[in-house]
VEXBA-613906 format. One line per 2 residues: their letters; for each residue x, z, y of N, C-alpha, C. Coordinates in pm, whole numbers, plus 50000, padded with zeros to 5 digits. Atoms other than C-alpha are relative to their C-alpha. Example, Ala and Ser with C-alpha at 12.3 -4.5 7.8 and 13.67 -1.06 7.14 Angstrom:
<pts>
as) 50089:50000:49881:51230:50780:49550:50090:50000:50120 ~ 49918:49994:49881:51367:50714:49894:49923:50073:50109
</pts>
This chain:
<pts>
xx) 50085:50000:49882:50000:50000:50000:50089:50000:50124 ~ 49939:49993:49929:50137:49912:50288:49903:50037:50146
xx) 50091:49923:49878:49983:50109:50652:50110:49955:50116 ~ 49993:50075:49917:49970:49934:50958:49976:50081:50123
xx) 50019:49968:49887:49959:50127:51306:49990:49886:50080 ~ 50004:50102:49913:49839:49966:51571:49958:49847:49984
xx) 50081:50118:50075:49626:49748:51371:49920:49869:50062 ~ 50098:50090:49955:49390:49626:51610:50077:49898:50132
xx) 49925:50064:49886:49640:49495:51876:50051:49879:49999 ~ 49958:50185:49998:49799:49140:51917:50086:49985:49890
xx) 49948:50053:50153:50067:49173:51686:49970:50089:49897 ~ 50081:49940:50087:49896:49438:51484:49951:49917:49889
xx) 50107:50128:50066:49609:49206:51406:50084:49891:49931 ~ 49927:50091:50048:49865:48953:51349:50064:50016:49840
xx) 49936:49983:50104:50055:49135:51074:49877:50032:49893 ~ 50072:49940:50079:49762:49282:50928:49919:49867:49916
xx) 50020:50114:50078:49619:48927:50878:50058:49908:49904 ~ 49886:50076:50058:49922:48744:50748:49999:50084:49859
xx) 49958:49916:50163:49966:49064:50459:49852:49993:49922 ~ 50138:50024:50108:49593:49027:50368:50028:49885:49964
xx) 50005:50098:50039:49626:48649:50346:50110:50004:49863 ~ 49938:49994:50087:49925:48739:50110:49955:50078:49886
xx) 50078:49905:50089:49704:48979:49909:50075:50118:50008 ~ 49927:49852:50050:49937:49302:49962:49872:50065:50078
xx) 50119:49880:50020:49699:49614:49965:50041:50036:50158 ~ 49965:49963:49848:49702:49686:50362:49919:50096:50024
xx) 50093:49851:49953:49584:50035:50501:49999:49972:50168 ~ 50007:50040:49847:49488:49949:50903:49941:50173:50104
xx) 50045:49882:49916:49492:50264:51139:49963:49976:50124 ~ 50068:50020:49841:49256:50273:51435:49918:50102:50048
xx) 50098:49877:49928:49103:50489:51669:49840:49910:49983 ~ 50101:50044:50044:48788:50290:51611:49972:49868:49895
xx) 50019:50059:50098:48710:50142:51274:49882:49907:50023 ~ 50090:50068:49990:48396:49999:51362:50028:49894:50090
xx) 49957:50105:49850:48510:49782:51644:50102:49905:49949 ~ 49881:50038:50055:48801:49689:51423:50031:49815:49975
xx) 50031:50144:50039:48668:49335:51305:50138:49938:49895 ~ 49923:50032:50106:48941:49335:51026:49994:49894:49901
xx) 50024:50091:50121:48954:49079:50693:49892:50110:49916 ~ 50098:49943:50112:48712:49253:50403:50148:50094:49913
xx) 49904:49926:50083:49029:49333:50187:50104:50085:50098 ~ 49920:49875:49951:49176:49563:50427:49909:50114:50055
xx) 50118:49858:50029:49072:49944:50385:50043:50046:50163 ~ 49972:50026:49893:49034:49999:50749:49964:50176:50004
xx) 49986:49873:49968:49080:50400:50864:50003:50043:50132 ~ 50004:49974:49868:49016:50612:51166:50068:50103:50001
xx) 49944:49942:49963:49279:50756:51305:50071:50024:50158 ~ 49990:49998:49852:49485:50857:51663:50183:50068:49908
xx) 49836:49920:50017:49904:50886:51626:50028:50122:50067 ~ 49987:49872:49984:49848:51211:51792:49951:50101:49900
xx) 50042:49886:50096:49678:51373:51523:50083:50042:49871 ~ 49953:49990:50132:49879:51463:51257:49903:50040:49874
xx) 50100:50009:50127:49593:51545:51014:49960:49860:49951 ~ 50020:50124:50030:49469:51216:51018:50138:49890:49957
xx) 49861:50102:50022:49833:51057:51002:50037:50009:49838 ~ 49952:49945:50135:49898:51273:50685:49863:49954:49888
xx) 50111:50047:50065:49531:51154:50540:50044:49834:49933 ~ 49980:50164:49996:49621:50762:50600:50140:49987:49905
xx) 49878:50054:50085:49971:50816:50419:49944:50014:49842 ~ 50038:50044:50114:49800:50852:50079:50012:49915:49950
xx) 49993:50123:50097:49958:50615:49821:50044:49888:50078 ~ 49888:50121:49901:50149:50416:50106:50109:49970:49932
xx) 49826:49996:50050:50463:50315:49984:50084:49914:50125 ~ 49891:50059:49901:50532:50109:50349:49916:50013:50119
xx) 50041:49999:49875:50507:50161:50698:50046:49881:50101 ~ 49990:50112:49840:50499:49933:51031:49941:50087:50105
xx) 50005:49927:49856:50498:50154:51304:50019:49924:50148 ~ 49961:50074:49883:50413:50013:51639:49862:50089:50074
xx) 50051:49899:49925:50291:50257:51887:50026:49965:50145 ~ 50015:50006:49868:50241:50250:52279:49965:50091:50119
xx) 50031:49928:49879:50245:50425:52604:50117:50090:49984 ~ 49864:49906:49978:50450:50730:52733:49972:50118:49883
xx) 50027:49917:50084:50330:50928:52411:50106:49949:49896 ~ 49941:50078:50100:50566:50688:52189:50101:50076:49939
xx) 49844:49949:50008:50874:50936:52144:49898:50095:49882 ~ 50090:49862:50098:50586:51234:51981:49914:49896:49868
xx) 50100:50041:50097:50342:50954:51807:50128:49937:49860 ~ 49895:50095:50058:50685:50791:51655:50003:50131:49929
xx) 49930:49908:50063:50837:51111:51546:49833:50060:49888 ~ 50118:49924:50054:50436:51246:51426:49984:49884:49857
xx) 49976:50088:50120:50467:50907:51177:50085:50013:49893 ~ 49906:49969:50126:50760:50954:51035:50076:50114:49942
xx) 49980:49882:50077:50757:51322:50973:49902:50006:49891 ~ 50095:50009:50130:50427:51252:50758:50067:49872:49883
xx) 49933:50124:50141:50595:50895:50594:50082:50110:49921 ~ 49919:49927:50100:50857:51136:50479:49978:50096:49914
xx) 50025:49972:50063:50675:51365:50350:49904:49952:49907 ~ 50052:50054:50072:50415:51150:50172:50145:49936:49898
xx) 49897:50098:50084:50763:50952:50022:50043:49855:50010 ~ 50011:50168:49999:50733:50615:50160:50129:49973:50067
xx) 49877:50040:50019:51026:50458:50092:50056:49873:50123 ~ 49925:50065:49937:51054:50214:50381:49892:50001:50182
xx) 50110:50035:49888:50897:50186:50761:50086:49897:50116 ~ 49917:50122:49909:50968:49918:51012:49938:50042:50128
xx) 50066:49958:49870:50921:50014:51366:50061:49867:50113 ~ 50015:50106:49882:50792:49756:51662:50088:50090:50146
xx) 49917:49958:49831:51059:49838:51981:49990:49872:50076 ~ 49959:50078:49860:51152:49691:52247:50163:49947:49977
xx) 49878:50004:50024:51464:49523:52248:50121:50002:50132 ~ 49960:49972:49874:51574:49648:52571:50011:50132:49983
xx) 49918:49847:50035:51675:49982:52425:50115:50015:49998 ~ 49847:50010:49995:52019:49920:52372:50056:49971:50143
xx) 49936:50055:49843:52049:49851:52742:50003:50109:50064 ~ 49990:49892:49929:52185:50136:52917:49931:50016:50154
xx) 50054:50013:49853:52041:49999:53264:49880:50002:49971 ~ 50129:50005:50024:51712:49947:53150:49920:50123:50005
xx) 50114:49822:49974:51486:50243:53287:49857:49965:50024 ~ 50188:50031:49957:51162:50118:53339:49914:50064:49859
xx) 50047:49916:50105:50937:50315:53126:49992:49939:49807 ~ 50029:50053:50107:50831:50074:52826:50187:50018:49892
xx) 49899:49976:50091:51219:50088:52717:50068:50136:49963 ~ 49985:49878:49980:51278:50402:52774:49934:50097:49890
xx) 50101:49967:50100:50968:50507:52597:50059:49984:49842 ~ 49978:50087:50111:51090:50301:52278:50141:50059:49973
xx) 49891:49943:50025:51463:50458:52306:49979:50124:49965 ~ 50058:49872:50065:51317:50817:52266:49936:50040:49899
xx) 50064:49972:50168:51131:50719:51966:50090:49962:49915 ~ 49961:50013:50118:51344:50591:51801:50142:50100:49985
</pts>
């Protein structure tokens, strides 16, 4: 099972479509499931990367993450992911940055944000 943050968003949606079209088992986390407008074969879940109850619910039987999180919460919702991946066991997670982290000049919030999470 692979669990998708940030499901409903541009490249969210994107990935989440591409791994259904491939048939892998996709878990889609959203603050609103109903609104979601997902494929049928993806088990679509309501959740918020601030909650850690719900984070630790959605890792059930994951074995892969794609972490892609947003705003100035990104450093707590990042770290609130992959203290539950690790303890569920999931052996691999890929996280959406910015690639303007490695840039020491770069202060404008979005990279900034993205350097603290990770």
């Amino acid at each position: 099972m692979i669990l998708v943050t940030g499901a409903t968003g541009t490249v969210g949606r994107s990935l989440v479509d591409q791994l259904a079209v491939s048939g892998a088992p996709v878990r889609a986390l959203t603050r609103r499931p109903a609104d979601a407008g997902l494929p049928d074969a993806v088990e679509v879940v309501a959740g918020d990367l601030g909650d850690r109850a719900c984070i630790a619910a959605a890792m059930h039987g994951v074995e892969r993450v794609f972490l892609l999180s947003t705003g100035p919460d990104i450093p707590v919702h990042d770290a609130n992911v992959l203290h539950d991946a690790a303890r569920a066991g999931v052996g691999h997670v890929v996280k959406l940055s910015s690639g303007r982290t490695g840039d020491d000049t770069a202060t404008d919030p979005i990279p900034s944000w993205h350097r603290l999470g990770e």
